[in-house]
C-alpha positions as CSV (number, residue, x, y, z in Angstrom):
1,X,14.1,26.7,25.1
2,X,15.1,29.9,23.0
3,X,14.8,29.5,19.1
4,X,15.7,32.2,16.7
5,X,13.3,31.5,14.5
6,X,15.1,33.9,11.7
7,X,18.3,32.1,12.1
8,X,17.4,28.5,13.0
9,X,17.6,26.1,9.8
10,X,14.9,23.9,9.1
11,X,16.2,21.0,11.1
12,X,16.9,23.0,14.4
13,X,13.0,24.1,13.6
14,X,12.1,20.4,13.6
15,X,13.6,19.3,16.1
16,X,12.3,22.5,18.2
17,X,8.7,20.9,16.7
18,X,9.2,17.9,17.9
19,X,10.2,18.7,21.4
20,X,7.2,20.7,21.7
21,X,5.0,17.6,20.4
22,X,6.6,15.8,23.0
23,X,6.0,18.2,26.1
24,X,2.5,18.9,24.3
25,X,1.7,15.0,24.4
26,X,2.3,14.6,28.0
27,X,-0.3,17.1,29.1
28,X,-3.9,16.6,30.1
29,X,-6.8,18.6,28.2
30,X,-7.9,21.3,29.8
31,X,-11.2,20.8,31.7
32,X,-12.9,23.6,29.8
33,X,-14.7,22.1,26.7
34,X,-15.3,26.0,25.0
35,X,-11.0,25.8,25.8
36,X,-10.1,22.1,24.2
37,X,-12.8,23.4,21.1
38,X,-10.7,26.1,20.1
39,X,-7.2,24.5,21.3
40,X,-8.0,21.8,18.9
41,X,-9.1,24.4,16.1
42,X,-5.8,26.1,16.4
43,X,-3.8,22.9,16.8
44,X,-5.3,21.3,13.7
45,X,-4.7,24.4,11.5
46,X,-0.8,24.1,12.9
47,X,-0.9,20.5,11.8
48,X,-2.4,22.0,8.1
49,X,1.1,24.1,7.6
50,X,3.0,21.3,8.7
51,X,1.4,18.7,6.3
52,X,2.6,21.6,4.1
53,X,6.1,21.4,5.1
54,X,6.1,17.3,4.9
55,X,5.1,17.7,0.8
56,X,7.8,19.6,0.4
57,X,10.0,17.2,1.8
58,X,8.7,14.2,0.3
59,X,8.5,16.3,-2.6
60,X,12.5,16.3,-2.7
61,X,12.8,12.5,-1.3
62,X,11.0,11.5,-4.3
63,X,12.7,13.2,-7.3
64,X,16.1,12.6,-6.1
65,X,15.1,8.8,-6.0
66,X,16.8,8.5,-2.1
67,X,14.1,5.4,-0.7
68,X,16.4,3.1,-3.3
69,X,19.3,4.1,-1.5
70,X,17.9,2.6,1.7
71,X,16.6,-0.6,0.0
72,X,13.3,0.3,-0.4
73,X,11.2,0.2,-3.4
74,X,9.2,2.9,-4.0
75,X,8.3,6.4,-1.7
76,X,4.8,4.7,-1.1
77,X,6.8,2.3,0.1
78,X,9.0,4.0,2.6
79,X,5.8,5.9,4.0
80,X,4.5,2.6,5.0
81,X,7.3,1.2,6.1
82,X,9.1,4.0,7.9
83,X,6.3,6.0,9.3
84,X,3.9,3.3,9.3
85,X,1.0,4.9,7.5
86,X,-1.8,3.6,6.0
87,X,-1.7,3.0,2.5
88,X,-4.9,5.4,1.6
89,X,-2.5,8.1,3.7
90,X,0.4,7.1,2.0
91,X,-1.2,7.8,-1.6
92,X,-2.3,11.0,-0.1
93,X,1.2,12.2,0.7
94,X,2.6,10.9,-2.7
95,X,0.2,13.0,-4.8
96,X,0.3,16.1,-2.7
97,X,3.7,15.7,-3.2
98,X,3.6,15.0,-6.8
99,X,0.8,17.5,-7.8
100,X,1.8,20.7,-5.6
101,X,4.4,22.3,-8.2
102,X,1.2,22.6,-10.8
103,X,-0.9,24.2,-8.1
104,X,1.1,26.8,-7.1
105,X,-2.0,29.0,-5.9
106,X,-3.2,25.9,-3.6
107,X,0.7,25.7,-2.3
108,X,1.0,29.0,-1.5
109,X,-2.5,29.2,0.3
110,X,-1.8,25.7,2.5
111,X,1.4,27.4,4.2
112,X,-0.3,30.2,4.7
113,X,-3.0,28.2,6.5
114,X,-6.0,29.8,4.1
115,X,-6.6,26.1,2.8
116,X,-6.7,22.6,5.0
117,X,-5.1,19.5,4.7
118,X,-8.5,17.9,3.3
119,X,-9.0,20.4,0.7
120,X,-5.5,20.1,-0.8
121,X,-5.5,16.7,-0.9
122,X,-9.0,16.3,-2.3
123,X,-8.0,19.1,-5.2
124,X,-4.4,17.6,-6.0
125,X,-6.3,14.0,-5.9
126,X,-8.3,15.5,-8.4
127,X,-5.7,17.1,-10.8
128,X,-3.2,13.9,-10.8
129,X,-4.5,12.5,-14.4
130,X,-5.0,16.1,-15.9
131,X,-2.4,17.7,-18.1
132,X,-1.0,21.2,-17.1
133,X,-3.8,22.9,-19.3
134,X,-6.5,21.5,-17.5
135,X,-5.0,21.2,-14.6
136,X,-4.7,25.0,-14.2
137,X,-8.5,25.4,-14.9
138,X,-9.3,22.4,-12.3
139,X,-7.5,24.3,-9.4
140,X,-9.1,27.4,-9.8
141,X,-12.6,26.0,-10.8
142,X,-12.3,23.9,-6.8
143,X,-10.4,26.5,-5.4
144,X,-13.4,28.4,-6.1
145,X,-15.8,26.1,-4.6
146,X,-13.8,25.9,-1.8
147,X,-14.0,29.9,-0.7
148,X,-18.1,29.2,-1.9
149,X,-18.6,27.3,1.6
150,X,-18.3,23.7,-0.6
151,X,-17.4,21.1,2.2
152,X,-14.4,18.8,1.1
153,X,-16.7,16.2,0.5
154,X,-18.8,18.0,-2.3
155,X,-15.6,19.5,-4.2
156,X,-14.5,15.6,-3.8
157,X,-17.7,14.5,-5.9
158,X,-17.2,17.9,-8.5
159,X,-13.6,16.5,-8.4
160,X,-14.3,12.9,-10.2
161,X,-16.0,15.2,-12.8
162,X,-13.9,18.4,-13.4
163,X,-14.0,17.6,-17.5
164,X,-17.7,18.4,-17.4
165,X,-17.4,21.0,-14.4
166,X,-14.9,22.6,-16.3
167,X,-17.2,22.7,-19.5
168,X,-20.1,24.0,-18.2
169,X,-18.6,26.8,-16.6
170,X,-17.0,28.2,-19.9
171,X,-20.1,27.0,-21.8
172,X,-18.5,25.4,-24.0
173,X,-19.5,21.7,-25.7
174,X,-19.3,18.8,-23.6
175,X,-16.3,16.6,-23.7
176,X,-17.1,13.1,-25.7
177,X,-17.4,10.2,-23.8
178,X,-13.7,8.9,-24.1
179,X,-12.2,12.1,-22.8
180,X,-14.4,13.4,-20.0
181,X,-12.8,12.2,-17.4
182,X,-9.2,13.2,-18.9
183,X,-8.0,9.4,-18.9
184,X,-5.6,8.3,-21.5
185,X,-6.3,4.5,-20.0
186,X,-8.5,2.5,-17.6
187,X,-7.4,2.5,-14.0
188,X,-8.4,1.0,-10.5
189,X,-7.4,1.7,-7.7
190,X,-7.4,-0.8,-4.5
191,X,-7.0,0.1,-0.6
192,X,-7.2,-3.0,2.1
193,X,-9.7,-2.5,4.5
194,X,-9.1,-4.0,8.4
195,X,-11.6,-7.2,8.2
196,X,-9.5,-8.0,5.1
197,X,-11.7,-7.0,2.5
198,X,-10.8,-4.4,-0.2
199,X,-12.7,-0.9,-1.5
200,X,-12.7,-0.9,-5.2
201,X,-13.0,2.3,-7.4
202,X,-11.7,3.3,-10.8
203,X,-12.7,4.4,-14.3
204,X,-12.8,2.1,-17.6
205,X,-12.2,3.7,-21.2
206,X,-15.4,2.4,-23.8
207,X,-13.4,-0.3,-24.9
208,X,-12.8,-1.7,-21.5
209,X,-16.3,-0.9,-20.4
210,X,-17.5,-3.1,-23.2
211,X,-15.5,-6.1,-22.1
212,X,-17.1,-5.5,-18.5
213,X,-20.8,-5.4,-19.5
214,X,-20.5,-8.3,-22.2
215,X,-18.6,-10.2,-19.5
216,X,-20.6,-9.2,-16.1
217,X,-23.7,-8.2,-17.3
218,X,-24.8,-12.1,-18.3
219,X,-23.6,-13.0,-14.9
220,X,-24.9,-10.1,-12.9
221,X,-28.6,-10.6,-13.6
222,X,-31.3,-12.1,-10.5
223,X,-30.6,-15.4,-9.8
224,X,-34.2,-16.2,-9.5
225,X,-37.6,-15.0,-7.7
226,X,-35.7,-15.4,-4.6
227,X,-32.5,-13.3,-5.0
228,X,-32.9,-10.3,-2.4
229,X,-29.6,-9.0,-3.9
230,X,-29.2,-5.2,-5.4
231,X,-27.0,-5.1,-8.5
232,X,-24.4,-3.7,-6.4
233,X,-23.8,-7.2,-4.6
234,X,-25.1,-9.1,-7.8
235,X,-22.4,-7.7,-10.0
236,X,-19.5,-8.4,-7.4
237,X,-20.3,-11.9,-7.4
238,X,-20.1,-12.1,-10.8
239,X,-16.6,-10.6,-10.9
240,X,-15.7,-12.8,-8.2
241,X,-16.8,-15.8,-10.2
242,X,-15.0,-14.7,-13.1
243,X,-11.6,-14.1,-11.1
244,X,-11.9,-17.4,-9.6
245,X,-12.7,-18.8,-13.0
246,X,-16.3,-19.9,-12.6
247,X,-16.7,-23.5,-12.5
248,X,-13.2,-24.6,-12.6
249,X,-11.5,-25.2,-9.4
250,X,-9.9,-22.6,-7.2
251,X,-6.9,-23.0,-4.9
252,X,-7.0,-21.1,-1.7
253,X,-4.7,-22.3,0.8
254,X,-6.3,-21.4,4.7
255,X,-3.0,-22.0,7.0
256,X,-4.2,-23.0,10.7
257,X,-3.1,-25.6,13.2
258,X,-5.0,-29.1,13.9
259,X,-5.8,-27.7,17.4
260,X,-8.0,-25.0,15.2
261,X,-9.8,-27.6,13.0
262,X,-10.8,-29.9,16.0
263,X,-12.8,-26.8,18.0
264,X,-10.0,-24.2,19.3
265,X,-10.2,-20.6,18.9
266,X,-7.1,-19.4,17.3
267,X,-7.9,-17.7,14.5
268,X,-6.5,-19.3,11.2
269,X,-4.6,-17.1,8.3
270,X,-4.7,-16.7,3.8
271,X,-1.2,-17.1,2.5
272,X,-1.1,-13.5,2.4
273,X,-1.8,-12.9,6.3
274,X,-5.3,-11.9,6.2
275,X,-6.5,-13.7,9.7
276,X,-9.5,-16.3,9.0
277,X,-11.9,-16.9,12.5
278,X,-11.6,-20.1,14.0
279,X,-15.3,-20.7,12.9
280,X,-15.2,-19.4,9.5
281,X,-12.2,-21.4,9.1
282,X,-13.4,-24.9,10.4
283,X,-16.5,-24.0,7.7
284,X,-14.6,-23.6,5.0
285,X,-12.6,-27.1,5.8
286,X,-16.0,-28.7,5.8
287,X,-17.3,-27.6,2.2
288,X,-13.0,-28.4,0.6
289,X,-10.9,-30.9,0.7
290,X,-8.0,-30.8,3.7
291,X,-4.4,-31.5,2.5
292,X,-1.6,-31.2,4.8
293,X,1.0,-29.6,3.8
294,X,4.2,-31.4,5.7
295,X,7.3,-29.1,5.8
296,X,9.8,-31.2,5.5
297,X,11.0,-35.0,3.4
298,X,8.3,-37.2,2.6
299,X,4.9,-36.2,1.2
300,X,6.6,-33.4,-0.7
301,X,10.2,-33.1,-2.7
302,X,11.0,-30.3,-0.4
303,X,14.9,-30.8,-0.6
304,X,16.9,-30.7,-4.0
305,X,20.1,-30.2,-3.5
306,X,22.5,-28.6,-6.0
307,X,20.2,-30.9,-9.1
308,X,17.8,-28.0,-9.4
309,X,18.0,-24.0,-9.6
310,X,14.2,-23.6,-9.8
311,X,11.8,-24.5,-6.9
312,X,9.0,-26.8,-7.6
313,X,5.8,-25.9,-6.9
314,X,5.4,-28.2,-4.0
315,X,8.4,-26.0,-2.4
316,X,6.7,-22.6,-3.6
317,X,3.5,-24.0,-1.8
318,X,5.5,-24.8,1.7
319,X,7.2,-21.4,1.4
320,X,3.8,-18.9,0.8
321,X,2.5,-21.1,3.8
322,X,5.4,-19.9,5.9
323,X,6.1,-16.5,4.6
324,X,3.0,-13.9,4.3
325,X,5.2,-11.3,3.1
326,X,8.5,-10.9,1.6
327,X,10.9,-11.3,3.7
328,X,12.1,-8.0,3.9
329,X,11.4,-6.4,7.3
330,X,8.7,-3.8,6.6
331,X,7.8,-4.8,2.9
332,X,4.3,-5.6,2.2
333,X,4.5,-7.4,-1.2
334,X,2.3,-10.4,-0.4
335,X,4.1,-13.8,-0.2
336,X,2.0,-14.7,-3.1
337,X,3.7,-12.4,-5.6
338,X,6.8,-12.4,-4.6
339,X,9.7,-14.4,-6.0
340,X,11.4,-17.4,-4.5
341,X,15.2,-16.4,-3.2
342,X,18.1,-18.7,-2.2
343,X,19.2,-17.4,1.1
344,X,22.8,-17.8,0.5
345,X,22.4,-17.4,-3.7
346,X,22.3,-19.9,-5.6
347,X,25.8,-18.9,-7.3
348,X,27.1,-19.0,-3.5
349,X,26.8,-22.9,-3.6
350,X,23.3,-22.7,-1.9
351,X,21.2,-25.8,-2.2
352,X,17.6,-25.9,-3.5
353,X,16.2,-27.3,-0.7
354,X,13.2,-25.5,1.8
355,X,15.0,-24.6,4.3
356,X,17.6,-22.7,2.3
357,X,14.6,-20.9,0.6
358,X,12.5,-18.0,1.6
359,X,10.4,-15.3,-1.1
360,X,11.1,-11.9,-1.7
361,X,9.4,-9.4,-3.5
362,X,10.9,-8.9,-7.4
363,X,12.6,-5.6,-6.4
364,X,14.3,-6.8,-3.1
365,X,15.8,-9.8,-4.9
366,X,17.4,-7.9,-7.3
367,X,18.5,-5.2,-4.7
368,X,20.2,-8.8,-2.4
369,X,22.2,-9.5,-5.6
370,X,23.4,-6.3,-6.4
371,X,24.0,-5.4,-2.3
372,X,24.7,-8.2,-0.8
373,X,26.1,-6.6,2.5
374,X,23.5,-4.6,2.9
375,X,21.2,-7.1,4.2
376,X,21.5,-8.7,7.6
377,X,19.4,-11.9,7.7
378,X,17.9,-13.9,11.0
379,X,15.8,-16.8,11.3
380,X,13.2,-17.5,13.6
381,X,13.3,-20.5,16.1
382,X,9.9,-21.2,16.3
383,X,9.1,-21.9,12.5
384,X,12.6,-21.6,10.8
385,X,11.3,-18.1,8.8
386,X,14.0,-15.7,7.1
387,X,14.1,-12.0,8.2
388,X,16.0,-9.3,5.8
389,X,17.0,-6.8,7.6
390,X,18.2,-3.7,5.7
391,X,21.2,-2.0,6.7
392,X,20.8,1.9,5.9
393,X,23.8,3.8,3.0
394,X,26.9,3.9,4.3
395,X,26.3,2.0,7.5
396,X,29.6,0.5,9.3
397,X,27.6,-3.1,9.7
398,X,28.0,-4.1,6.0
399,X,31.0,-5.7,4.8
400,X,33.7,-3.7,3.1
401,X,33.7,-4.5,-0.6
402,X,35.2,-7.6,-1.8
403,X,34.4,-9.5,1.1
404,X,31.5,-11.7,2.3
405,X,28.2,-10.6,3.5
406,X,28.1,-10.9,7.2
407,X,25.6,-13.4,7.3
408,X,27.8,-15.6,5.2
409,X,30.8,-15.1,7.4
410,X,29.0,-16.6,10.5
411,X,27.7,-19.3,8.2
């Protein structure tokens, strides 16, 4: 393979990438250690550039507002979805993206290759809530740390304080309180972990930090002689018991099958998918009360016909047992927040009744309504579940306008 590099565009050099990926993929390592040491030095400083080259892309993708075009909510989104990255990675791309036209200096030095992949996503992480002012000073305050020898890690920590970095290099007075940090409001930020739990980190203005001590600090103090907690654990619990609203009751629906319950192994699920162990499952039966939720007449007015629009709760409960997600193939909006949709809308003739019902996510049920033929829709055998599939701009498979979807034609 010949490439004029001069002459090639930038998707004949992709595509000459990704053959080379390819080939590259389907070799052994060399047996050498000292040779696979600086092979993978030199590989991950080619990856560096082309992280580069993908902010610059995404860069475009998101301004021109093209993931709507293909049915999908947001760039974040599309990340996930598309290239099946996590969401921590995801948030990475979207603010290197975001952030690299107010660092020019960092942007030109990552595609030269004088700056990694850690250390320009650590700095533009850093930058995201600073205006243009600051922003200037923050990049060339950790830019600085960075040619010091700082590890990404310790220009990660000066990062979460760049106000105050920023101040006492120009020895000026330190920011008040309220505007250290550079936030006009109290954020949090929340990534999924693999066991199902979640990492929590953020930043609350004085007002908000009031609310939190008054509220948690009661809550968070030793329970006794006896409590080996730290004030870490002790003030998580007390959030916890807040959210769940202390003494009054909580519903959490754990979905598994009798076989489960009575001693087998397979594992149960949350109405959001998180998978439960058989054990902790058969635990939690035995400290709540057990309902059964029956998907079909009886026990539960599961079938309305044409006398209600709305879904009843008992038919909201049925459908977050069945549906995780949305239904959209790809989207990650738990079943829990999303909205009920009539398969065949409601205007359509559709009845309310369960098995004409399935939930998508706010944004997908408006984008059904107002595309219709892009959606191709399927239902599973096994447990009568709706799939959305989305058909891409411009595709042959949707209908041509004025006529039915193609999944109402077959109905």
């Amino acid at each position: 393979m010949v490439i004029d590099l001069d002459g090639a565009s930038t998707g004949e050099l992709v595509s000459a990438l990704s053959e080379i990926a390819v080939e590259l993929a389907g070799r052994s390592a060399p047996e050498s250690a000292a040779a696979c040491m600086g092979l993978t030095e030199s590989l991950a400083a080619s990856i560096d550039r082309t992280e580069s080259v993908i902010a610059g892309l995404v860069s475009v993708v998101d301004r021109a507002g093209e993931v709507r075009r293909w049915g999908l909510p947001s760039i974040q989104a599309w990340l996930r979805s598309r290239l099946g990255m996590r969401d921590s990675r995801a948030k990475e791309r979207v603010t290197l993206a975001r952030q690299r036209h107010r660092l020019t200096e960092l942007t030109g030095r990552w595609a030269a290759g004088d700056l990694s992949f850690g250390y320009a996503a650590t700095i533009a992480g850093a930058v995201a809530r600073l205006d243009d002012a600051d922003c200037a000073d923050a990049e060339e305050v950790l830019l600085g740390m960075v040619e010091e020898g700082f590890s990404a890690g310790k220009v990660a920590s000066f990062g979460r304080r760049i106000r105050e970095v920023i101040a006492e290099r120009d020895g000026t007075e330190r920011p008040d309180a309220d505007s250290r940090r550079g936030y006009e409001r109290s954020w949090i930020d929340s990534t999924r972990s693999l066991d199902g739990g979640r990492y929590v980190k953020g930043w609350l203005n004085a007002e908000d930090a009031a609310i939190w001590d008054g509220t948690l600090g009661p809550l968070a103090k030793p329970a006794g002689t006896d409590d080996r907690r730290d004030l870490s654990e002790r003030t998580a619990a007390a959030l916890s018991s807040v959210l769940s609203g202390g003494h009054k009751a909580t519903k959490v629906t754990v979905i598994c099958d009798l076989d489960t319950l009575t001693g087998g192994n397979a594992p149960a699920r949350l109405t959001d998918g998180t998978p439960i162990p058989a054990v902790q499952a058969r635990r939690i039966a035995l400290n709540a009360g057990v309902s059964v939720l029956l998907l079909g007449k009886g026990s539960l007015p599961l079938y309305l016909g044409r006398t209600e629009r709305f879904a009843t709760p008992a038919q909201r409960r049925a459908l977050e047992a069945l549906n995780p997600t949305c239904a959209v193939q790809g989207c990650e909006v738990s079943g829990t927040l999303c909205e009920v949709d009539h398969v065949s809308g409601w205007a359509l003739g559709s009845p309310t009744d369960i098995d004409q019902l399935t939930l998508t996510c706010g944004w997908h049920n408006r984008f059904k309504a107002a595309h219709p033929t892009r959606l191709h829709v399927t239902r599973t055998p096994a447990d009568g579940r709706y799939i959305y599939r989305l058909h891409p701009p411009g595709d042959g498979a949707a209908s041509a306008p004025g006529r039915p979807p193609p999944w109402l034609q077959a109905a």
